[in-house]
Backbone bond lengths (Angstrom), bond angles and torsions (degrees), N, CA, C in turn:
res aa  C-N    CA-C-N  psi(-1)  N-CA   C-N-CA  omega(-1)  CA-C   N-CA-C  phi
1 X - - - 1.468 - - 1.522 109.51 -
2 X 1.272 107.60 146.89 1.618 114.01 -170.24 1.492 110.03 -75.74
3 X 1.372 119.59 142.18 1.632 112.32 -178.93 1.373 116.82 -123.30
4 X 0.681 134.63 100.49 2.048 127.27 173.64 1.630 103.80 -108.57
5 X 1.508 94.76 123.43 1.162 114.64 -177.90 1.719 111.93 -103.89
6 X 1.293 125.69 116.64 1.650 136.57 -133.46 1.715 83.00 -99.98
7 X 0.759 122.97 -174.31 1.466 160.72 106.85 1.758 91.91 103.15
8 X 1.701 113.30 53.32 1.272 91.24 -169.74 1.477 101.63 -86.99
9 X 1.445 113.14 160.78 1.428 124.81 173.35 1.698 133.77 -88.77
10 X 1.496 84.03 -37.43 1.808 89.58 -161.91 2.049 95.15 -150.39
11 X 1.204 97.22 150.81 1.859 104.72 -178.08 1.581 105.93 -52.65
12 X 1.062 116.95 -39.58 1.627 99.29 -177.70 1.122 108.48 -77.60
13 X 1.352 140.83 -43.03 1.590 135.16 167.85 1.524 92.80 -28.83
14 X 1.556 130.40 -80.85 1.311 145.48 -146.56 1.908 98.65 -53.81
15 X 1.327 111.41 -44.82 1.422 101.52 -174.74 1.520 99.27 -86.77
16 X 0.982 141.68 13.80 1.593 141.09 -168.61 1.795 85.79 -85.39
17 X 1.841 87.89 -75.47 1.756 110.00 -167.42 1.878 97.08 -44.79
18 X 1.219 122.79 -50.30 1.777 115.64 -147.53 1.517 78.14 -94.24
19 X 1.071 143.98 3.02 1.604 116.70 157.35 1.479 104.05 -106.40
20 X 1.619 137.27 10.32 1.216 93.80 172.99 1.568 79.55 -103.04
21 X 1.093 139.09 2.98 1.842 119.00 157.57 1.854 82.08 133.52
22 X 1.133 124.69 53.36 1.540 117.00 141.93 1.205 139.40 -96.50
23 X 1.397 122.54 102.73 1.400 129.07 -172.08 1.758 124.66 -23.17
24 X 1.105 80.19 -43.96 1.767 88.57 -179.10 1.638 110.03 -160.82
25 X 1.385 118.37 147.27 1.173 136.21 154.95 1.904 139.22 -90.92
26 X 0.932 110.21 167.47 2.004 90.03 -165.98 1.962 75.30 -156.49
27 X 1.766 90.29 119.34 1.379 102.69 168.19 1.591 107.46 -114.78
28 X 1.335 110.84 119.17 1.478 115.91 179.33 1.307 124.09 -64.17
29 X 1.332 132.53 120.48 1.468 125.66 148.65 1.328 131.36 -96.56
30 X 1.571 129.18 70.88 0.926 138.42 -166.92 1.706 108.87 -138.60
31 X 1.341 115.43 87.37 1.619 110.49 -165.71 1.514 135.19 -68.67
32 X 1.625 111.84 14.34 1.287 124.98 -179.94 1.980 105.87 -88.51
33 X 1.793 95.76 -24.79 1.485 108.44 -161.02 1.652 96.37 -91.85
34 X 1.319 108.09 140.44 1.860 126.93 -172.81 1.293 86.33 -60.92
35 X 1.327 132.00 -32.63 1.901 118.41 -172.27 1.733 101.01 -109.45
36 X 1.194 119.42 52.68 1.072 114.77 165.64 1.786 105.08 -97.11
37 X 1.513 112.14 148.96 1.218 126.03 -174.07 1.863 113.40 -129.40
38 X 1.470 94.52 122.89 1.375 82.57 179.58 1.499 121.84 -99.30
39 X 1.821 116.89 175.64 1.392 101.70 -148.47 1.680 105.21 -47.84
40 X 1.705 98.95 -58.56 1.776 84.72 -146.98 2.223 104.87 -59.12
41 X 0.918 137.56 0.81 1.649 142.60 150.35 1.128 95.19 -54.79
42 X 1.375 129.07 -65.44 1.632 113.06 -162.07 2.083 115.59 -61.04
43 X 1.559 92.53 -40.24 1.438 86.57 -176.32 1.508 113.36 -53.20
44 X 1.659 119.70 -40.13 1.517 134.67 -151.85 2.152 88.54 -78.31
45 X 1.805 127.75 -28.99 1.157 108.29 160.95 1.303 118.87 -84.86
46 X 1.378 146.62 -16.33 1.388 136.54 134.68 1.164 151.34 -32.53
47 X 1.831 103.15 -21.66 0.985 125.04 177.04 1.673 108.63 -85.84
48 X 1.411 84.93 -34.15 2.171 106.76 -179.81 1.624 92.57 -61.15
49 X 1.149 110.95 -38.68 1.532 100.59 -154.02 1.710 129.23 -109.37
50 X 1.989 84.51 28.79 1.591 111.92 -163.01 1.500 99.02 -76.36
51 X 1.235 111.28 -46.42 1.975 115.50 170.93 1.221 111.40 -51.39
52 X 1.389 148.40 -41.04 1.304 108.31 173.78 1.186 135.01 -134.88
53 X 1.258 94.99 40.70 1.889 110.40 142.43 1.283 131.44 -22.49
54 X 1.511 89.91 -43.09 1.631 102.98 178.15 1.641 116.19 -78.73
55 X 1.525 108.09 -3.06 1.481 110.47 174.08 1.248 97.37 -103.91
56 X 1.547 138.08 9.09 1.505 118.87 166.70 1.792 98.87 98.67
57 X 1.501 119.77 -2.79 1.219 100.72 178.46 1.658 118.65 -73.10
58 X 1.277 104.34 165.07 1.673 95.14 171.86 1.473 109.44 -129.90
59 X 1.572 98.37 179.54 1.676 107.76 -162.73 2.000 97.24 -124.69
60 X 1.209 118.88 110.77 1.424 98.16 172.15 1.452 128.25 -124.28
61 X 1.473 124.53 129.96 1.579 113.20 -172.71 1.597 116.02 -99.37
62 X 1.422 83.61 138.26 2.123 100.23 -152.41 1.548 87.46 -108.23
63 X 1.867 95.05 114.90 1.446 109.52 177.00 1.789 114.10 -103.85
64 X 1.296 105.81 -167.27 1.842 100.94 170.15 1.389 82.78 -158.11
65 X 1.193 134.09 103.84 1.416 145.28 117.16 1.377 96.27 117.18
66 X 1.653 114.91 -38.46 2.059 118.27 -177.75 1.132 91.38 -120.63
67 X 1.730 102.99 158.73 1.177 117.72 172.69 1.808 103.86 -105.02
68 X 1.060 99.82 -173.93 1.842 108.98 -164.11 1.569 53.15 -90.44
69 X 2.108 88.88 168.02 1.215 139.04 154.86 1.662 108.02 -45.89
70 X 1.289 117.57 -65.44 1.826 95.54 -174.56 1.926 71.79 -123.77
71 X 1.519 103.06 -174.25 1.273 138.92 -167.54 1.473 108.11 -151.26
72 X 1.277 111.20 118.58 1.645 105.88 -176.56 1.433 95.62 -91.19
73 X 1.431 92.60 150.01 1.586 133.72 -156.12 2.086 91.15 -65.63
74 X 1.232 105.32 -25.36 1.716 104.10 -156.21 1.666 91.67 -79.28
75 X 1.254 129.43 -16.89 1.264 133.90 -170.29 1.414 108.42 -49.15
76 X 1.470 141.39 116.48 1.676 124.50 162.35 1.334 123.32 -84.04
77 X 1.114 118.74 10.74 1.994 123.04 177.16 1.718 94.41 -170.62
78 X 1.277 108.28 152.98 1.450 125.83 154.51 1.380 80.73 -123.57
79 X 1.807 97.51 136.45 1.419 129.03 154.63 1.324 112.81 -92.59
80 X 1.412 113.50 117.15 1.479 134.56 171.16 1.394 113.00 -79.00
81 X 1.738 118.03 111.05 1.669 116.16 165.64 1.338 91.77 -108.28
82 X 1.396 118.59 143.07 1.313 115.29 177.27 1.263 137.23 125.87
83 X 1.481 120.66 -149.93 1.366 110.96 -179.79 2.052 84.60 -105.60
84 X 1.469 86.15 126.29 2.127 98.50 166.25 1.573 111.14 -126.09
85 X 1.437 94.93 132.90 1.617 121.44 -169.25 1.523 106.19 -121.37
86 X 1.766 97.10 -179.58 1.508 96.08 -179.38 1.661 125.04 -82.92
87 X 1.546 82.75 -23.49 2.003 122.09 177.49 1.805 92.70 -48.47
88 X 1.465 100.48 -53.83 2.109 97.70 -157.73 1.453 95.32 -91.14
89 X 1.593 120.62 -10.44 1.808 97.77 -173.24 1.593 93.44 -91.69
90 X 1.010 116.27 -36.58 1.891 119.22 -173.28 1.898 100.54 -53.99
91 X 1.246 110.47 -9.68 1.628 107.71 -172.10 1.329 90.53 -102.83
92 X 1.705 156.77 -13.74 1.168 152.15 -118.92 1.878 93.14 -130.34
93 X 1.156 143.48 110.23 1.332 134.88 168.99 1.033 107.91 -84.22
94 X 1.228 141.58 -3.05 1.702 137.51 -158.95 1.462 108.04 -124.91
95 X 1.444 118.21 -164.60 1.191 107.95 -171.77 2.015 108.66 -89.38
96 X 1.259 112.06 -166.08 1.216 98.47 -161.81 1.801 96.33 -133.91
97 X 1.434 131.02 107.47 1.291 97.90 153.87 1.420 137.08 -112.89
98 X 0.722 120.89 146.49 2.065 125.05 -157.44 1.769 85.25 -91.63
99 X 1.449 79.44 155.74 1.791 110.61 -179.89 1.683 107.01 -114.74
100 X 0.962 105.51 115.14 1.675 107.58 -168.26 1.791 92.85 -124.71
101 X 1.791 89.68 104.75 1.688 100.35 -169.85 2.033 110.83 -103.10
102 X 0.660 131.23 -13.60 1.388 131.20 -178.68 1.386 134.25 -131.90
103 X 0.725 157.95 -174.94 1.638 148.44 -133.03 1.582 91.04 -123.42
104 X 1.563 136.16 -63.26 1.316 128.92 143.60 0.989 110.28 -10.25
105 X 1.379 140.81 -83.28 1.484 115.79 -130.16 1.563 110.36 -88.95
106 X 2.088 90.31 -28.43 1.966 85.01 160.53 1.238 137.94 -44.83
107 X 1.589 107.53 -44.13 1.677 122.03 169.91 1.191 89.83 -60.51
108 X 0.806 157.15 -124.06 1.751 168.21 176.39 1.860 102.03 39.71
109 X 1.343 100.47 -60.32 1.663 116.19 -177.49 1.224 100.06 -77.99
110 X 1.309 154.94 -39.62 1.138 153.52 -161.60 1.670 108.69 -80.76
111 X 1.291 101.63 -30.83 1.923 106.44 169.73 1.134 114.13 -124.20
112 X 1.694 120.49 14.32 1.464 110.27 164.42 1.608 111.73 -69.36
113 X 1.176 131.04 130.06 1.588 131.16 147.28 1.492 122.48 -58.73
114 X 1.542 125.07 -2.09 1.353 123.14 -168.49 1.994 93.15 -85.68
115 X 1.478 107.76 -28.82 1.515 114.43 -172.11 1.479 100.80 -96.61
116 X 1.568 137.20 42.60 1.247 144.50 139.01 1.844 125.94 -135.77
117 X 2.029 94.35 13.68 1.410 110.48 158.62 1.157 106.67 -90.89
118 X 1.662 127.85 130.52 1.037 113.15 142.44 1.499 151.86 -88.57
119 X 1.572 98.29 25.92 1.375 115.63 165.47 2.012 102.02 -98.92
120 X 0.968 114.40 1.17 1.207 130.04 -164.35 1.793 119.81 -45.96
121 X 0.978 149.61 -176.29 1.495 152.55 -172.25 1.483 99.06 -101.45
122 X 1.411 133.77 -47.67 1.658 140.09 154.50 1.465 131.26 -98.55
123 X 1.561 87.29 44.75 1.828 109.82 170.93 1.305 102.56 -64.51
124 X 1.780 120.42 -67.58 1.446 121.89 174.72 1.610 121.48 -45.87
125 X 1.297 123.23 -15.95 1.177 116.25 171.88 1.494 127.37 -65.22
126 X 1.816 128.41 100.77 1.169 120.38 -147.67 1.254 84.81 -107.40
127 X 1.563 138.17 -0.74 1.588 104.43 -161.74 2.044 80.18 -166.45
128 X 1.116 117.31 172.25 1.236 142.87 -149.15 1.181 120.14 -134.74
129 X 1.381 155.33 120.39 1.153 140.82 142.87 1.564 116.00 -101.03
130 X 1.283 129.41 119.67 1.535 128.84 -179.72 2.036 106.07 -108.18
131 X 1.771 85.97 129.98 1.430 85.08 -176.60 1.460 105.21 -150.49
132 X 1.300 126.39 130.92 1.880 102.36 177.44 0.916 117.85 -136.47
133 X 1.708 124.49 37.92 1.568 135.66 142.98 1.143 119.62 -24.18
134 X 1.404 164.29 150.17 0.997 109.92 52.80 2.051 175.47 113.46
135 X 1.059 108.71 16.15 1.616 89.07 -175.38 1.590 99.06 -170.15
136 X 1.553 114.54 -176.49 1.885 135.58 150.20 1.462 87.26 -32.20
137 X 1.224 96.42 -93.67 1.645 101.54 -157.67 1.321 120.78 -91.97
138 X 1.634 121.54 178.52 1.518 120.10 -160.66 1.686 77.34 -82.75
139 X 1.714 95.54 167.04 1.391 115.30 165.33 1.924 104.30 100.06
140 X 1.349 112.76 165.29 1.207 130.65 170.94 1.394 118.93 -0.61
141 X 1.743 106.39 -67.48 1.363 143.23 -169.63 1.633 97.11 42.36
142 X 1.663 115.20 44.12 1.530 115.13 170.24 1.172 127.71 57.02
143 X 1.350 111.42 15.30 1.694 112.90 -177.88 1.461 93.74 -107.74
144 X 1.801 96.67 134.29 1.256 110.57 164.21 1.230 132.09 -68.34
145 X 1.194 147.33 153.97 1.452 132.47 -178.72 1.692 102.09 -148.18
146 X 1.566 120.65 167.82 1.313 133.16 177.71 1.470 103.61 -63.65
147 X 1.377 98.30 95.00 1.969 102.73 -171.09 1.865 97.85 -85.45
148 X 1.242 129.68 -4.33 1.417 122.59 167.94 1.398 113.70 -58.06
149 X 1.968 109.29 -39.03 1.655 102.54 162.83 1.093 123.09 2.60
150 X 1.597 103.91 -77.18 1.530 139.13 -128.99 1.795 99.09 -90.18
151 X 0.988 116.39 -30.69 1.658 116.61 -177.48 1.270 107.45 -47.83
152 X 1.646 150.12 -32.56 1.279 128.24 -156.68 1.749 89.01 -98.56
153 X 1.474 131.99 -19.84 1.432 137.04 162.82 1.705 102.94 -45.17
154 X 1.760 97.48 -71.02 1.363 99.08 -166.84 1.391 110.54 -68.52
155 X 1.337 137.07 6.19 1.737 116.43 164.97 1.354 100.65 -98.81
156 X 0.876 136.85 7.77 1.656 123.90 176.53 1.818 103.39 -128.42
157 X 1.098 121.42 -20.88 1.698 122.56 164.31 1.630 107.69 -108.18
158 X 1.554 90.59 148.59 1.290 115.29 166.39 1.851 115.77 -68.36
159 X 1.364 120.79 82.32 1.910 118.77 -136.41 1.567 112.87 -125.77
160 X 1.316 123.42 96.17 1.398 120.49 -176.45 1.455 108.08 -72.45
161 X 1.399 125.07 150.55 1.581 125.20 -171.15 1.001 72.89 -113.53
162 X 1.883 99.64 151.32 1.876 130.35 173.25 1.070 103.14 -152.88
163 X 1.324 104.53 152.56 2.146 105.20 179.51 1.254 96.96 110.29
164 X 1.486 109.60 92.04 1.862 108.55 153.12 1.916 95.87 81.14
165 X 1.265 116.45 7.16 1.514 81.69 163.89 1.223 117.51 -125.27
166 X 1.934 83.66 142.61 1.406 112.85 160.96 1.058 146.00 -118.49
167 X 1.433 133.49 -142.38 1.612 130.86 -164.11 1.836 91.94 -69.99
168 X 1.218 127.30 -47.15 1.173 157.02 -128.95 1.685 105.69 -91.54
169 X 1.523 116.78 -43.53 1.145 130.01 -174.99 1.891 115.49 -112.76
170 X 1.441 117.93 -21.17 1.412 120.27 177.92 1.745 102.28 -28.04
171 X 1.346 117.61 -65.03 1.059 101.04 -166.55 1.829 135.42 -66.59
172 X 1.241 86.21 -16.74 1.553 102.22 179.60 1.622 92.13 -88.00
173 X 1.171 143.35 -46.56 1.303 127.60 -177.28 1.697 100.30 -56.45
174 X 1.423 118.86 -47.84 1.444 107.07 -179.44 1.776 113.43 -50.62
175 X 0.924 93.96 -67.13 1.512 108.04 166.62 1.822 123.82 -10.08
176 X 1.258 105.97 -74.82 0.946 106.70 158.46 1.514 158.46 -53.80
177 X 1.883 92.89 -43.48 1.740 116.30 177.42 1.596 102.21 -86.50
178 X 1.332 120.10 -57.70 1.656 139.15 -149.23 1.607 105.67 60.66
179 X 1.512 100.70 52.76 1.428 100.23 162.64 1.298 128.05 -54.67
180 X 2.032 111.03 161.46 1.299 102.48 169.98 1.529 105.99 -73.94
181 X 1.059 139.03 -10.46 1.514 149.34 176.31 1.284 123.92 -178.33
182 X 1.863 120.53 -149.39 1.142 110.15 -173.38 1.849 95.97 -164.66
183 X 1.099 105.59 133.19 1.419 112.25 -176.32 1.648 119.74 -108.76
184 X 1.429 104.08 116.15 1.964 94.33 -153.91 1.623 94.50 -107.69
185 X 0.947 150.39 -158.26 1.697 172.19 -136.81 1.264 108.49 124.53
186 X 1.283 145.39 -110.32 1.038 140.09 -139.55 1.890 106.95 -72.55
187 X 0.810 101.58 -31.82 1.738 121.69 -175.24 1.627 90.37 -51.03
188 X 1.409 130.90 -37.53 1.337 132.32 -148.73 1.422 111.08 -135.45
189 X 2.075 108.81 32.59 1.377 111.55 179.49 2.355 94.90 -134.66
190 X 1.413 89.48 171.47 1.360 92.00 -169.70 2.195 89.23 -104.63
191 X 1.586 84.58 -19.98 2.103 90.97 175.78 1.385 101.06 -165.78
192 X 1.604 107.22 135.42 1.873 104.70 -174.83 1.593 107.88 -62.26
193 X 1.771 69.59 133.80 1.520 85.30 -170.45 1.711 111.41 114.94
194 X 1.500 124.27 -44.52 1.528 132.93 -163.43 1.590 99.33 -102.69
195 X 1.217 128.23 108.44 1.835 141.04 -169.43 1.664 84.79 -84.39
196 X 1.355 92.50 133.55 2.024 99.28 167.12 1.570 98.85 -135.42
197 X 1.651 91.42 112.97 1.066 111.10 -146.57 1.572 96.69 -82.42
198 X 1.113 137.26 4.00 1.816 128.31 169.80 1.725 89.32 -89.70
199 X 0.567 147.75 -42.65 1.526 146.60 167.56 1.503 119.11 -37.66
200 X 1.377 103.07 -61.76 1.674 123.78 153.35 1.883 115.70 -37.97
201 X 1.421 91.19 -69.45 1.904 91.20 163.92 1.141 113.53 -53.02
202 X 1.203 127.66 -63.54 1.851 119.97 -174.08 1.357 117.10 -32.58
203 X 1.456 107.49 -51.75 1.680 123.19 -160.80 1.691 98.02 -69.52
204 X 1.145 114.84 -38.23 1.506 126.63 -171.48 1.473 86.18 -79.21
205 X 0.953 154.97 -85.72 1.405 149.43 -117.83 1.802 91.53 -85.15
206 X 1.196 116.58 -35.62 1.400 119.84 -160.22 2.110 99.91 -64.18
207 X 1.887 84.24 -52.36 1.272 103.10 -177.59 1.920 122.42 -32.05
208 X 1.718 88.73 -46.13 1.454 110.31 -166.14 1.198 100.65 -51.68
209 X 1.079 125.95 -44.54 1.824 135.05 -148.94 1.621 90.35 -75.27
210 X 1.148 129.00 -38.00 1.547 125.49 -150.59 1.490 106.53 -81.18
């Protein structure tokens, strides 16, 4: 099962997570959030995370409604929380993944016909995050929720689960959804913002088996 571990802070976090085998990472630019990273931080974990590209890992920058001033080119997705238009995806060169936060808007995607055009308005949308916390701020904010919801999403989208998971529940979230993976932050810090990295191994090793 696929793993992206969110909220990285600093280059050694980033080579910690993508060497013990995490698919992808998600560095926030959002400056209200304890794991927000500003640009020149983000370049110095991009720079961490130039070796293994060549293993297919990826790098993604997790926005809420604006994007920073520039966006480095090495980025493979901006994650959209928020309100997404045609104005902020026409600025986006990379891939795109959407944040699908409430029980509405899933029904919404699940019988829209615009997401089985492929000339469509969420054609570029290659990948998914499903979450329906909840909280202060956009994202997870660690609350668990009824992840069975999410199963008729995750057999027809490509759909990372977020919200409340940890070492403790991966398998029951698999269980339930049969996600393509699962995207953790807080689940995989010792303080938002601080990655504890045997926590990080667990989630990865657990992941593998599924």
């Amino acid at each position: 099962m696929y793993v992206k571990i969110c909220g990285i802070t600093g280059a050694g976090v980033a080579v910690d997570c993508l060497d013990e085998g995490a698919d992808m990472i998600g560095v926030v630019y959002y400056p209200p959030s304890p794991r927000h990273v500003e640009i020149d931080q983000s370049r110095k974990i991009l720079d961490a995370a130039e070796n293994f590209r060549e293993c297919g890992k990826k790098v993604v920058l997790v926005i809420v409604d604006e994007l920073p001033n520039e966006i480095d080119p090495r980025f493979d997705y901006v994650q959209i929380h928020g309100a997404i238009n045609k104005n902020l995806i026409d600025k986006i060169d990379c891939g795109i993944i959407r944040v699908v936060k409430t029980n509405l808007e899933m029904t919404y995607l699940l019988n829209s016909s615009r997401l089985q055009n492929p000339e469509a308005e969420h054609a570029t949308e290659q990948l998914f995050i499903l979450e329906m916390s909840k909280g202060i701020l956009p994202g997870g904010n660690g609350a668990k929720w009824n992840w069975s919801e999410a199963k008729p999403f995750c057999e027809r989208f490509k759909t990372l689960i977020a919200g409340g998971v940890t070492t403790d529940n991966i398998t029951e979230v698999f269980d339930q959804t049969k996600p393509y993976g699962i995207d953790v932050s807080s689940g995989a810090e010792l303080a938002p913002g601080i990655k504890d990295l045997s926590k990080v191994k667990k989630i990865i090793k657990i992941a593998s088996t599924l």
